[in-house]
N, CA, C and O atoms as CSV, one atom per row, in Angstrom:
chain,resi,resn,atom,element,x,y,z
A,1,UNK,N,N,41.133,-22.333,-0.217
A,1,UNK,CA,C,40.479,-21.260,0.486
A,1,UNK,C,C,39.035,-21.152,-0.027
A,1,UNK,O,O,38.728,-21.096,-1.218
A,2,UNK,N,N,38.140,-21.127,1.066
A,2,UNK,CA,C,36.835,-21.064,0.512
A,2,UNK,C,C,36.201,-19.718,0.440
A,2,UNK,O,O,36.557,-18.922,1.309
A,3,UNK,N,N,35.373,-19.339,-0.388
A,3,UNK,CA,C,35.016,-17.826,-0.547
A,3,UNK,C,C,33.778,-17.634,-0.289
A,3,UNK,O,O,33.214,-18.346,-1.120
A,4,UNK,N,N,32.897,-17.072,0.401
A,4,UNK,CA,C,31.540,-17.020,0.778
A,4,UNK,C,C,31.037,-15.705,-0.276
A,4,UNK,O,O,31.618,-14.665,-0.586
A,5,UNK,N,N,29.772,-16.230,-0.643
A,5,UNK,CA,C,28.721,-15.410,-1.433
A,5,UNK,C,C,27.984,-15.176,-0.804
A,5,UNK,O,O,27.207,-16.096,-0.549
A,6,UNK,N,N,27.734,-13.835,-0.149
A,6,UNK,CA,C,26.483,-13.123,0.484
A,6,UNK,C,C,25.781,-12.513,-0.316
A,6,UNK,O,O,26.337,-11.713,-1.068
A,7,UNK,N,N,24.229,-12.728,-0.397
A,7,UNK,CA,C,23.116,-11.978,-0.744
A,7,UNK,C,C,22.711,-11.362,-0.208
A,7,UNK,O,O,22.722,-11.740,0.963
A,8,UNK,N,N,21.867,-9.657,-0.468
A,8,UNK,CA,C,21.112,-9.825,0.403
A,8,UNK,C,C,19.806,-9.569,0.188
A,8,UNK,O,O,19.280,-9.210,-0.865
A,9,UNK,N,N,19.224,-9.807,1.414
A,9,UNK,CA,C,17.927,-10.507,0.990
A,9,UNK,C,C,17.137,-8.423,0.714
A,9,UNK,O,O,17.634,-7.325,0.968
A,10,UNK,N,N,16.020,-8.774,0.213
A,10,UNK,CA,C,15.197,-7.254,0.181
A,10,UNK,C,C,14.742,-6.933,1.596
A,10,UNK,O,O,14.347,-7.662,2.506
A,11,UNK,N,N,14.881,-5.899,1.524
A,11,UNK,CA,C,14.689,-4.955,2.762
A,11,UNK,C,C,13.770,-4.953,3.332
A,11,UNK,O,O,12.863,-4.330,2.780
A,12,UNK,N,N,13.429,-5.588,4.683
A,12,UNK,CA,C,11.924,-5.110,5.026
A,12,UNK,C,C,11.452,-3.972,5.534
A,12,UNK,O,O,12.022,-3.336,6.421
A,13,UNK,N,N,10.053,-3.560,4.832
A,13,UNK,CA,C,9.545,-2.439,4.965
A,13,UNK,C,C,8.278,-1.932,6.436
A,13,UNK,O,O,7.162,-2.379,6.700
A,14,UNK,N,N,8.770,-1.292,6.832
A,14,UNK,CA,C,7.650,-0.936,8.258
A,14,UNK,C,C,7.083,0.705,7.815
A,14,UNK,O,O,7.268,1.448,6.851
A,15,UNK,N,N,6.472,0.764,8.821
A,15,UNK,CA,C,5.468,2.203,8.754
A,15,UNK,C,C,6.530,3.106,8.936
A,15,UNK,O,O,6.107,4.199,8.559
A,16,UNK,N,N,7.979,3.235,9.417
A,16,UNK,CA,C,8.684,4.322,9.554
A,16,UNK,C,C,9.505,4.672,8.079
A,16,UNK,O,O,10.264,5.638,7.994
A,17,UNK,N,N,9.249,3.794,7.003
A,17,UNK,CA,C,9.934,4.046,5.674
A,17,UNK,C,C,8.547,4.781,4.862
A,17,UNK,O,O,8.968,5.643,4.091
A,18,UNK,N,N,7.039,4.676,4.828
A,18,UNK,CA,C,6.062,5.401,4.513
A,18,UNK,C,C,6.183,6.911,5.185
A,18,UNK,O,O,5.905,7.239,6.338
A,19,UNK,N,N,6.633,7.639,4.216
A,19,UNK,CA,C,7.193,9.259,4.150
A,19,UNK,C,C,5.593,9.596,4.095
A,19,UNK,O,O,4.525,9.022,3.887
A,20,UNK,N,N,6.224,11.190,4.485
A,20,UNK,CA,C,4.597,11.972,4.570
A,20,UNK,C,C,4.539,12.400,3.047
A,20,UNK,O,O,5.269,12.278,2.063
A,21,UNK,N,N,3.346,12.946,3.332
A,21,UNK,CA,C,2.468,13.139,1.970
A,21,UNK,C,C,2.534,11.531,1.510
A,21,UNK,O,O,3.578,11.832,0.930
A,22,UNK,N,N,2.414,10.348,1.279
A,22,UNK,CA,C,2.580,9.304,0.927
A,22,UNK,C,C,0.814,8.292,1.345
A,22,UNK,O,O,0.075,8.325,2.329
A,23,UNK,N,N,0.775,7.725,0.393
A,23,UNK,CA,C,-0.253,6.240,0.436
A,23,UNK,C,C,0.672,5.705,0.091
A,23,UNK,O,O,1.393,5.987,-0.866
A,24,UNK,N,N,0.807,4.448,1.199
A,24,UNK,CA,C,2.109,3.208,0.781
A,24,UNK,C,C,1.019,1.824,1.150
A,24,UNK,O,O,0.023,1.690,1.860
A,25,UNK,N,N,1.796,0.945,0.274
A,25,UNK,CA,C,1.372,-0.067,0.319
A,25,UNK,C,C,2.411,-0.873,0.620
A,25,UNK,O,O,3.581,-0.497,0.547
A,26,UNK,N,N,1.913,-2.468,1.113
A,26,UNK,CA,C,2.544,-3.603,1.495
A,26,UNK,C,C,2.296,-5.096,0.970
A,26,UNK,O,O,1.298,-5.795,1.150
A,27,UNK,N,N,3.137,-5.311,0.471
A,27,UNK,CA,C,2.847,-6.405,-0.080
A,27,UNK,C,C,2.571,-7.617,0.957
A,27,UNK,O,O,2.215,-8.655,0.398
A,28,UNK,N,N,2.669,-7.672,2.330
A,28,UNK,CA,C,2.188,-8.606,2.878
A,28,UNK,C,C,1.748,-7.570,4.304
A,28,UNK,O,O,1.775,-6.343,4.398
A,29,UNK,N,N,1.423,-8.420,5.123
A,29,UNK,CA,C,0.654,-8.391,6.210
A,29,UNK,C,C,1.503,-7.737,7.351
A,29,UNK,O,O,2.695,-8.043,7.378
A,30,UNK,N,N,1.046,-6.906,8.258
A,30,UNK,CA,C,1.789,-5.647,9.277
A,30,UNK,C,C,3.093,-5.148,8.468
A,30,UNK,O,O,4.234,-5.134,8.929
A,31,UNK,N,N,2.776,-4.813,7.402
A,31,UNK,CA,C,4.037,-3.659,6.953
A,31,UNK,C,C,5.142,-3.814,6.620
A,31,UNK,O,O,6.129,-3.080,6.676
A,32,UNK,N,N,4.921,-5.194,6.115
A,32,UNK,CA,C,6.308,-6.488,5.783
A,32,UNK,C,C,6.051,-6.743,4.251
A,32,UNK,O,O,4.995,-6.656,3.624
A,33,UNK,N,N,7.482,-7.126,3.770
A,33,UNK,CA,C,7.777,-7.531,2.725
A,33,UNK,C,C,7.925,-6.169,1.566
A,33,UNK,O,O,8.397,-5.111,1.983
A,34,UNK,N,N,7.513,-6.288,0.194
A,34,UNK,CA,C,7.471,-5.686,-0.990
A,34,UNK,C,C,7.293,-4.433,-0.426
A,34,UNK,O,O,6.788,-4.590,0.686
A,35,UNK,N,N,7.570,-2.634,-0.812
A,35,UNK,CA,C,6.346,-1.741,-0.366
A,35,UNK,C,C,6.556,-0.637,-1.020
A,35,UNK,O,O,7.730,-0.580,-1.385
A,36,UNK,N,N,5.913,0.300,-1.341
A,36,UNK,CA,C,5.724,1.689,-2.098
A,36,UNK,C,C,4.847,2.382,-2.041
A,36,UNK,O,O,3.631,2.192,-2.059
A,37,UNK,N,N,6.021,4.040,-1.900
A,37,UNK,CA,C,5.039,5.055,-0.912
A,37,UNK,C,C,4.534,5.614,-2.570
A,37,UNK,O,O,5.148,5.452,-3.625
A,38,UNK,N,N,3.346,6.236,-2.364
A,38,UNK,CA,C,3.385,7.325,-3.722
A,38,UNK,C,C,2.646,8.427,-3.189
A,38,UNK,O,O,1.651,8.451,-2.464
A,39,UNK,N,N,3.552,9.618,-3.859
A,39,UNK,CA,C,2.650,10.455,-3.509
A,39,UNK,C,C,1.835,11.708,-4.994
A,39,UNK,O,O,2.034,12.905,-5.206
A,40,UNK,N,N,0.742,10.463,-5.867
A,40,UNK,CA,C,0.136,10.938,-6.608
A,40,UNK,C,C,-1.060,9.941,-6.496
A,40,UNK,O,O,-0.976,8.864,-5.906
A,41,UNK,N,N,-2.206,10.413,-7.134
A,41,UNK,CA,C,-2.990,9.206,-7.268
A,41,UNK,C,C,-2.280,8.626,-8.634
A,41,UNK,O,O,-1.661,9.150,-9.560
A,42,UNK,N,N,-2.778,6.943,-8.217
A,42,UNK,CA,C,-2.253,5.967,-8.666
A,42,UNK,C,C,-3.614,5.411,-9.718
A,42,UNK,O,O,-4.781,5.588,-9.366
A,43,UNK,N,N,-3.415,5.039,-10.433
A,43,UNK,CA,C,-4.891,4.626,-11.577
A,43,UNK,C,C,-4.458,2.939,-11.988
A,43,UNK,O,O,-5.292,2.411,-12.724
A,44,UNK,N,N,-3.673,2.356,-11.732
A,44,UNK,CA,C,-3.188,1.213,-12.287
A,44,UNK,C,C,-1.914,0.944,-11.557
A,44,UNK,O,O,-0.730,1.230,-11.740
A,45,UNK,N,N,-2.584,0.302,-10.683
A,45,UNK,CA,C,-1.316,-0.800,-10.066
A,45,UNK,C,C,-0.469,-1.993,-10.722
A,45,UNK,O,O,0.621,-2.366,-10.290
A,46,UNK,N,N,-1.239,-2.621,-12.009
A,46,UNK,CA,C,-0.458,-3.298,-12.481
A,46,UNK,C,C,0.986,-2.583,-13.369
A,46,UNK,O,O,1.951,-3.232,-13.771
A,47,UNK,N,N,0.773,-1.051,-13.516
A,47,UNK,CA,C,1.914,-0.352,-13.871
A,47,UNK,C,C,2.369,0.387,-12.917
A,47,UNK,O,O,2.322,1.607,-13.073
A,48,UNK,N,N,2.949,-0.198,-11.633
A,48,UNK,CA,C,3.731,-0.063,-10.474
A,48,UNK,C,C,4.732,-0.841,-10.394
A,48,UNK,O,O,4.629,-2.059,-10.542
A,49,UNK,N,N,5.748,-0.280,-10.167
A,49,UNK,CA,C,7.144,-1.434,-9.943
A,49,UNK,C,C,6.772,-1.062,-8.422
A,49,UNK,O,O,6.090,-0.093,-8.089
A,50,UNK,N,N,7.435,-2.157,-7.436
A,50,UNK,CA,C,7.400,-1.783,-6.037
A,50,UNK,C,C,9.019,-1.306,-5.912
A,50,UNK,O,O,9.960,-1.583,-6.656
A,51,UNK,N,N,8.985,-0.604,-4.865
A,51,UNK,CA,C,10.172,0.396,-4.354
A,51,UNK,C,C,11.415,-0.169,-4.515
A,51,UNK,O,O,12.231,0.412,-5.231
A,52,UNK,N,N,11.802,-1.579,-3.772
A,52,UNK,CA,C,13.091,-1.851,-3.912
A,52,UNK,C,C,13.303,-2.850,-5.458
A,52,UNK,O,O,14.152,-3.737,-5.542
A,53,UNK,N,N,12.394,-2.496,-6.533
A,53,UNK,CA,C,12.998,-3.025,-7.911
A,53,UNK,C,C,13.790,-4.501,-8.160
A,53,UNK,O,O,14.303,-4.781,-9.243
A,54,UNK,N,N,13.804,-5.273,-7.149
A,54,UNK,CA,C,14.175,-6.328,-7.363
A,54,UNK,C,C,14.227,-6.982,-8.440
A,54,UNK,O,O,13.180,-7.435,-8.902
A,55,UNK,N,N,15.406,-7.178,-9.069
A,55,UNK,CA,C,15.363,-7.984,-10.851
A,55,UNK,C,C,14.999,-9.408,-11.112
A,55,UNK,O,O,15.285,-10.118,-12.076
A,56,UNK,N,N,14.315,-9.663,-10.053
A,56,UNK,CA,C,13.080,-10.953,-10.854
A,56,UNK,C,C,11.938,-11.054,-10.082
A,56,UNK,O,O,11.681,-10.442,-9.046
A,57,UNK,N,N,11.358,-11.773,-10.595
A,57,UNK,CA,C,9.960,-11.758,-10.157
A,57,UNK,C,C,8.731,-10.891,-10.876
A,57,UNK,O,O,8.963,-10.167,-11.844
A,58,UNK,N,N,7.725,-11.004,-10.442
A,58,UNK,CA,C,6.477,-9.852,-10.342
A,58,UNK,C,C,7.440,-8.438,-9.852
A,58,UNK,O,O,7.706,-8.278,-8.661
A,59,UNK,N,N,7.781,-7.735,-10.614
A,59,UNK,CA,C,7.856,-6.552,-10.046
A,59,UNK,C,C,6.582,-5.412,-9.741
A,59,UNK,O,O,6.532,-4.366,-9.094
A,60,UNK,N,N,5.931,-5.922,-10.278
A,60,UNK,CA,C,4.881,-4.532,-10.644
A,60,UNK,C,C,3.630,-5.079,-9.198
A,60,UNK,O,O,3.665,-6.229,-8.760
A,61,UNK,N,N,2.908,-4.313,-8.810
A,61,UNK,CA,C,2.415,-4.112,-7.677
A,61,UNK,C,C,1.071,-5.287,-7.875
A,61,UNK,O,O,0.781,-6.056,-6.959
A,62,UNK,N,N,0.289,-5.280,-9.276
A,62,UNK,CA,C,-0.479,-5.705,-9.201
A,62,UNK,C,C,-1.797,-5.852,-8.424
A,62,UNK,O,O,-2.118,-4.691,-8.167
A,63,UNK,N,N,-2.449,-6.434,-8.068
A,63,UNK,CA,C,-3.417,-6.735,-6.646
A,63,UNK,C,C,-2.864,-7.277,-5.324
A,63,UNK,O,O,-3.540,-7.686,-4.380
A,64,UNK,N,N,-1.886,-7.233,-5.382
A,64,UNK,CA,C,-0.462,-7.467,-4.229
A,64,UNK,C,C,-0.394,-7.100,-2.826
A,64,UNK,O,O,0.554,-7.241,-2.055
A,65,UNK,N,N,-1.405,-6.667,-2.639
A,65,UNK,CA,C,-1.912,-5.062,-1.360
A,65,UNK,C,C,-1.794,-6.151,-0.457
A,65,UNK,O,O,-1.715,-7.264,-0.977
A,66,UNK,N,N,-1.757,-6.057,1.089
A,66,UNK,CA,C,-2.060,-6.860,2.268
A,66,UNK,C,C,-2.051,-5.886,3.276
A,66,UNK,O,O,-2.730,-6.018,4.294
A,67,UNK,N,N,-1.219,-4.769,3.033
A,67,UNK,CA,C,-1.338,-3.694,4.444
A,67,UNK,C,C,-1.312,-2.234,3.841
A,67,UNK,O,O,-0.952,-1.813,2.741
A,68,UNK,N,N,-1.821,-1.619,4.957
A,68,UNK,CA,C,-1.990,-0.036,3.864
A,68,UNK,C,C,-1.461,1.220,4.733
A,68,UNK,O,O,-1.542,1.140,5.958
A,69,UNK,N,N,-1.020,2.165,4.240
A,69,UNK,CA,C,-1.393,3.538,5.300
A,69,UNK,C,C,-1.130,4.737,4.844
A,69,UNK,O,O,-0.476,4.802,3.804
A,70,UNK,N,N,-1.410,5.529,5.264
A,70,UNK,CA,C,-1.983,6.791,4.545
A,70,UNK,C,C,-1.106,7.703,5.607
A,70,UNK,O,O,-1.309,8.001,6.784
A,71,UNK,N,N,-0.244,7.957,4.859
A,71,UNK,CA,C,0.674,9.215,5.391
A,71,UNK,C,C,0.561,10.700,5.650
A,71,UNK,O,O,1.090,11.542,6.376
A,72,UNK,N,N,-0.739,10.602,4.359
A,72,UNK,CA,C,-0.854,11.915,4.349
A,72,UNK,C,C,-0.732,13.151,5.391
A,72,UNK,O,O,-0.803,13.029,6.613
A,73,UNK,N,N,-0.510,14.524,4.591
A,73,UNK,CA,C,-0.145,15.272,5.391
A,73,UNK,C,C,-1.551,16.264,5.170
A,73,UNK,O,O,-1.987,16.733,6.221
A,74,UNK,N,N,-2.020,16.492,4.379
A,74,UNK,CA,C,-3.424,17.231,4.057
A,74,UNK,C,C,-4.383,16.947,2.862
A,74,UNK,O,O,-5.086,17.757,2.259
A,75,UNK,N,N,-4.230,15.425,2.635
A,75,UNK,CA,C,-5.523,14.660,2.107
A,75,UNK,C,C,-5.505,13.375,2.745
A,75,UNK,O,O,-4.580,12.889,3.396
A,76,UNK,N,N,-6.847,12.781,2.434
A,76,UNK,CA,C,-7.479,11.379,3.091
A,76,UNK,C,C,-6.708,10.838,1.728
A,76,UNK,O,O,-5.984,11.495,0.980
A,77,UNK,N,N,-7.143,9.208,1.617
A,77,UNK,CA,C,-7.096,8.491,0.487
A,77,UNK,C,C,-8.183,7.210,0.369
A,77,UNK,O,O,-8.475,6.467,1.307
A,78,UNK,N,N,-8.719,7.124,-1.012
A,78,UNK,CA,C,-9.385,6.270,-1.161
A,78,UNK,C,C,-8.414,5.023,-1.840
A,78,UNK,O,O,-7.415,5.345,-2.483
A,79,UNK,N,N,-8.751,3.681,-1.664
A,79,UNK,CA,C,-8.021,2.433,-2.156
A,79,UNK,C,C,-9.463,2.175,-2.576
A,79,UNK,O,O,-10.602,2.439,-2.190
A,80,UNK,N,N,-8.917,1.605,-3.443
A,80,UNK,CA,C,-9.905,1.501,-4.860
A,80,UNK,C,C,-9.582,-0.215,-5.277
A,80,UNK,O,O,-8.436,-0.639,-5.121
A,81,UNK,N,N,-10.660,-1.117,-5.798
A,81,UNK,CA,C,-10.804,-2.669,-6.263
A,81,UNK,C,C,-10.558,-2.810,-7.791
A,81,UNK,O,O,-10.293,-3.795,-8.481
A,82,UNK,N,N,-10.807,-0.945,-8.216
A,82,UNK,CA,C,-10.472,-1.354,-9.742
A,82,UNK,C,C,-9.756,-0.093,-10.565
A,82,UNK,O,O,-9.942,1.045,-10.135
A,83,UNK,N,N,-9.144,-0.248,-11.450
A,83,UNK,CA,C,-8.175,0.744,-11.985
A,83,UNK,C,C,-8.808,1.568,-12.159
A,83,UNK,O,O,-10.006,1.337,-12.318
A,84,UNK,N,N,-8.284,3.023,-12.219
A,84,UNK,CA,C,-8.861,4.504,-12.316
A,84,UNK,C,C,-9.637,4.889,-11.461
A,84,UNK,O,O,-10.402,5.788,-11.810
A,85,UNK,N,N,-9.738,4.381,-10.070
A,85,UNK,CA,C,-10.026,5.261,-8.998
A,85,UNK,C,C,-11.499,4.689,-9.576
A,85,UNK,O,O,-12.181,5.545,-10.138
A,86,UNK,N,N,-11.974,3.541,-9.510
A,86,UNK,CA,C,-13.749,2.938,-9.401
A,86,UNK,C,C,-13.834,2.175,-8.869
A,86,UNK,O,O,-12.726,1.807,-8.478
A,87,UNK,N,N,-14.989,1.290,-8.378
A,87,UNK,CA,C,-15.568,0.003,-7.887
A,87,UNK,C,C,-15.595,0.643,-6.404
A,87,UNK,O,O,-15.603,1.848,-6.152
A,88,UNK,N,N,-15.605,-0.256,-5.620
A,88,UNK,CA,C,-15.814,-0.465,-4.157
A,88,UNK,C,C,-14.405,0.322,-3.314
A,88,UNK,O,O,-13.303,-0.007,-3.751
A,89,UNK,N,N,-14.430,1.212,-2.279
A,89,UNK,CA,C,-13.372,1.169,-1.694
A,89,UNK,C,C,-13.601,1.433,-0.458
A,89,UNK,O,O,-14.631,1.371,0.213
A,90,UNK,N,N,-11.802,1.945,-0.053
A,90,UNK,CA,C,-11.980,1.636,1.496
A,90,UNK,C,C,-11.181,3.165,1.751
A,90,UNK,O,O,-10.397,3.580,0.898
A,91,UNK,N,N,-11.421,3.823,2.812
A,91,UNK,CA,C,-11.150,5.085,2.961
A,91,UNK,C,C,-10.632,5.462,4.174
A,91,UNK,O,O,-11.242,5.036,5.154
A,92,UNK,N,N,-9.226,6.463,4.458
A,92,UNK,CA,C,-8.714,6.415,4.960
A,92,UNK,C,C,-8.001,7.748,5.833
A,92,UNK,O,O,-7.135,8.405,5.255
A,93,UNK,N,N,-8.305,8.017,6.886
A,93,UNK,CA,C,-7.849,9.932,7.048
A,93,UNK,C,C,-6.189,9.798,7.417
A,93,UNK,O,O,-5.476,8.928,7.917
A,94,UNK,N,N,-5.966,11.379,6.795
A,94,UNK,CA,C,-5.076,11.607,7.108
A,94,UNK,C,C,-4.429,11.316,8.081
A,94,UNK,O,O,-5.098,11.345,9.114
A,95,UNK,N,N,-2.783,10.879,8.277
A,95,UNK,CA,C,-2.270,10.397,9.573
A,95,UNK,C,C,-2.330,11.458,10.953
A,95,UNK,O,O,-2.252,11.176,12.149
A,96,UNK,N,N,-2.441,12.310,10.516
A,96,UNK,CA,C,-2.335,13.597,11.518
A,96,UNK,C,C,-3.574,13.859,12.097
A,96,UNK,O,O,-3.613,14.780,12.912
A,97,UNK,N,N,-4.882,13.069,11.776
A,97,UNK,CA,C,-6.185,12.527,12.401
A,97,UNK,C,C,-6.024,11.711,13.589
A,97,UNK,O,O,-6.976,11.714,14.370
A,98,UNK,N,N,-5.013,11.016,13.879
A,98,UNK,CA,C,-4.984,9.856,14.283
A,98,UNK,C,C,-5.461,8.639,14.406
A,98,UNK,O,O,-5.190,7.685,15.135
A,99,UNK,N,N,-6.104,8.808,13.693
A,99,UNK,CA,C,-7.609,7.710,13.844
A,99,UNK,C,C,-7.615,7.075,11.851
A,99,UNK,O,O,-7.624,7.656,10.766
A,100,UNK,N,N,-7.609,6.077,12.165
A,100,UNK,CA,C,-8.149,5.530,10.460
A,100,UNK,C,C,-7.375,5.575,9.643
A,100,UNK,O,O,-7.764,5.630,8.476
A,101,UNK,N,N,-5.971,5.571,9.950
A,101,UNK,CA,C,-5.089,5.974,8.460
A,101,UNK,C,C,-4.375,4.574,7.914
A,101,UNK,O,O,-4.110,4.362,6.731
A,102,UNK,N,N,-4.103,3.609,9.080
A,102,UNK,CA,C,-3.723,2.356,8.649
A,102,UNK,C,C,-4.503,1.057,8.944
A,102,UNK,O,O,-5.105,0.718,9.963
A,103,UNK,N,N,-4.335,0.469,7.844
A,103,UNK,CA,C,-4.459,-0.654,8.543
A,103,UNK,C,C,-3.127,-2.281,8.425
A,103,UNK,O,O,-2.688,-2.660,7.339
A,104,UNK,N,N,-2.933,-2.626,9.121
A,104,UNK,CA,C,-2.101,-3.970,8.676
A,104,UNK,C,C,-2.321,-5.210,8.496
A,104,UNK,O,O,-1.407,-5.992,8.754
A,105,UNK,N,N,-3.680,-5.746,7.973
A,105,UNK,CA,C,-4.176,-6.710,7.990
A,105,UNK,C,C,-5.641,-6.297,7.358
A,105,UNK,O,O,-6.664,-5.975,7.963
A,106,UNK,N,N,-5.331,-6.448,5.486
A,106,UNK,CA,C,-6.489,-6.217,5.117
A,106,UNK,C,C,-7.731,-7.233,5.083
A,106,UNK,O,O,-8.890,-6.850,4.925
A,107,UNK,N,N,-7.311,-8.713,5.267
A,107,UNK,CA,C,-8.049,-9.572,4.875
A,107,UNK,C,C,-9.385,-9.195,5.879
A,107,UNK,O,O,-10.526,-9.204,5.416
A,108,UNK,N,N,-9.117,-8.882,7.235
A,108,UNK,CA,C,-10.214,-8.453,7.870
A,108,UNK,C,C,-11.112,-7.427,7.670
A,108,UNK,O,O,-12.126,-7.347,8.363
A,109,UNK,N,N,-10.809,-6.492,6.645
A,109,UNK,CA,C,-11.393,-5.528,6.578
A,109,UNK,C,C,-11.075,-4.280,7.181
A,109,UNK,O,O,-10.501,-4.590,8.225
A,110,UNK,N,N,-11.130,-3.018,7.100
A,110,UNK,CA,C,-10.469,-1.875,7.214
A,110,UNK,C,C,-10.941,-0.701,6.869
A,110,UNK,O,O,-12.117,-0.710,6.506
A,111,UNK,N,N,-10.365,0.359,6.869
A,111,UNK,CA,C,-10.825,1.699,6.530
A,111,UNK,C,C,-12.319,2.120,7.165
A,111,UNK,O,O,-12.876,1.817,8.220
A,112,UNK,N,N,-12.644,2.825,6.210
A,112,UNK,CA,C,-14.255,3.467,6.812
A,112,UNK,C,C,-14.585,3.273,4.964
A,112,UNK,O,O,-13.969,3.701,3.988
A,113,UNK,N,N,-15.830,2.436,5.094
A,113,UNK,CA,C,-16.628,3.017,3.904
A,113,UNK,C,C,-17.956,1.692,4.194
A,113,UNK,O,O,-18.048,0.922,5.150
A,114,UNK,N,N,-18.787,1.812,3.062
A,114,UNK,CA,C,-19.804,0.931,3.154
A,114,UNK,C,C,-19.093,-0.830,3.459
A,114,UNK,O,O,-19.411,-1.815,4.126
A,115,UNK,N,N,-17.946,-0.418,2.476
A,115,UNK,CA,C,-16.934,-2.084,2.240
A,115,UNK,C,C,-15.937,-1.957,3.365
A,115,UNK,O,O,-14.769,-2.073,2.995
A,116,UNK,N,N,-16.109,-1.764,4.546
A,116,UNK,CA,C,-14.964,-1.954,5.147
A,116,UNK,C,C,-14.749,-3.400,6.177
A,116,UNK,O,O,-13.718,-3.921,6.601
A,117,UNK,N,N,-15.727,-3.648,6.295
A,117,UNK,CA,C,-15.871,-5.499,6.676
A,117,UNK,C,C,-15.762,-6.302,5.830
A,117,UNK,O,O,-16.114,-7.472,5.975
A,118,UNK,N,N,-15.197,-5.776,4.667
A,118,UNK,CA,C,-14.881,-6.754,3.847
A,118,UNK,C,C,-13.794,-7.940,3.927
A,118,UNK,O,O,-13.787,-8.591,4.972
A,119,UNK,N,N,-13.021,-8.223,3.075
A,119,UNK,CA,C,-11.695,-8.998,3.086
A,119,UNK,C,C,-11.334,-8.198,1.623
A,119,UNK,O,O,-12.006,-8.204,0.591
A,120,UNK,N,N,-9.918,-7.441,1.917
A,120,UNK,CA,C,-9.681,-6.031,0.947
A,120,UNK,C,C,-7.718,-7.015,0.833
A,120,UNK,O,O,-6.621,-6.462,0.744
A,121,UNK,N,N,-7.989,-8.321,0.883
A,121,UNK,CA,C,-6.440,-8.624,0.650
A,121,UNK,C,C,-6.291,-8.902,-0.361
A,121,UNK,O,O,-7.226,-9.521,-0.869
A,122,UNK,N,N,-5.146,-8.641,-1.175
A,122,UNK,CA,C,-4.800,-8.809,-2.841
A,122,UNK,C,C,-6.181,-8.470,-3.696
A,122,UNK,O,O,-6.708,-9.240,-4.499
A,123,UNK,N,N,-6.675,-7.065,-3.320
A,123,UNK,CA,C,-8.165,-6.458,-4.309
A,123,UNK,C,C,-7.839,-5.156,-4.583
A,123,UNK,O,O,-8.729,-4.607,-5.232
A,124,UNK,N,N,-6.732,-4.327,-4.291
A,124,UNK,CA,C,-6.600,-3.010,-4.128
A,124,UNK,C,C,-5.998,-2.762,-5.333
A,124,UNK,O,O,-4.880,-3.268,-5.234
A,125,UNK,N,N,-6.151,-2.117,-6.741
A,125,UNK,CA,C,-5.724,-1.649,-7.832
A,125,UNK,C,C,-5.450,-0.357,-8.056
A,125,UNK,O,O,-4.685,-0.147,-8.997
A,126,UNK,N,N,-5.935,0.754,-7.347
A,126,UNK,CA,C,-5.651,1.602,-7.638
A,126,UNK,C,C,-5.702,2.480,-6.244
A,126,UNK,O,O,-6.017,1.937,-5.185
A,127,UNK,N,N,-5.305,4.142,-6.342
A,127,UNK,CA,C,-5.852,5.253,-5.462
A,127,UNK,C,C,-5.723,6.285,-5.600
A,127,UNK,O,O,-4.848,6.721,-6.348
A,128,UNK,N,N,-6.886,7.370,-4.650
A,128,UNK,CA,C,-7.287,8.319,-5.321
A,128,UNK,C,C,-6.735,9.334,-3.519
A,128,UNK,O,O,-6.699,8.776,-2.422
A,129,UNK,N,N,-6.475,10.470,-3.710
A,129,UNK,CA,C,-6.407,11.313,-2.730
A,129,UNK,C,C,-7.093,12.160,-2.781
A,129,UNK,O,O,-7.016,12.828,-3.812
A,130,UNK,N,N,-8.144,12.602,-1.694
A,130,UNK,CA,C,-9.079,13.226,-1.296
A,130,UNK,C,C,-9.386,14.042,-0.426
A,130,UNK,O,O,-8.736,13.895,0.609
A,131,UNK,N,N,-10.467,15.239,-0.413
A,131,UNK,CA,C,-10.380,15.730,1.164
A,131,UNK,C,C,-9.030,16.944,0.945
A,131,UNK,O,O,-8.731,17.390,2.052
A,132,UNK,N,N,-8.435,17.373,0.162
A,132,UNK,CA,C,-7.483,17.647,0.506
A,132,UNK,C,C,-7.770,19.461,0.238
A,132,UNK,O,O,-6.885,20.272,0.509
């Protein structure tokens, strides 16, 4: 008798698992793969586990970013290039704006700020909530 071993694989994450009050991130591109909502500012992404904790690998968030969105319920958020909320970022209104809160494809550039034509893929270290 043969016995089958099912895995399963990690969960993929879309914009309907990013809860309000929340900045969530994605570890890959339109809202797929790795992801974690937070709702504090964040100062160091490399001390982030991502949401579903998977026991190997990179757990920790690192510069890992590829898609973004801003849940918020009554602040904007800034995504930030370097730990503690500094360097260059990209800025984002509240979802209840309708306008500007996600994007799914950072390499093109995104948000509203001086850097938003940038390429913002695997650069995002930290964030700050604002506006609020």
């Amino acid at each position: 008798m043969a016995t089958a071993l099912l895995l399963a694989a990690p969960a993929q994450a879309g914009t309907e698992q990013c809860f309000n009050g929340a900045a969530c991130v994605w570890k890959d591109n339109t809202y797929s793969g790795r992801w974690r909502g937070m709702v504090n500012n964040m100062d160091d992404y490399y001390t982030v586990i991502w949401s579903d904790h998977v026991p190997y690998g990179n757990n920790y968030i690192n510069r890992d970013v590829s898609s973004v969105r801003n849940q918020g319920v009554s602040c904007d958020v800034r995504f930030h290039e370097l730990t503690g909320g500094r360097g260059e970022w990209l800025y984002f209104d509240r979802v209840s704006e309708g306008v500007n809160y996600q994007d799914p494809y950072l390499a093109n550039g995104g948000g509203s700020s001086a850097y938003r034509g940038e390429n913002w893929d695997n650069r995002i270290l930290s964030h700050r909530f604002t506006n609020c």
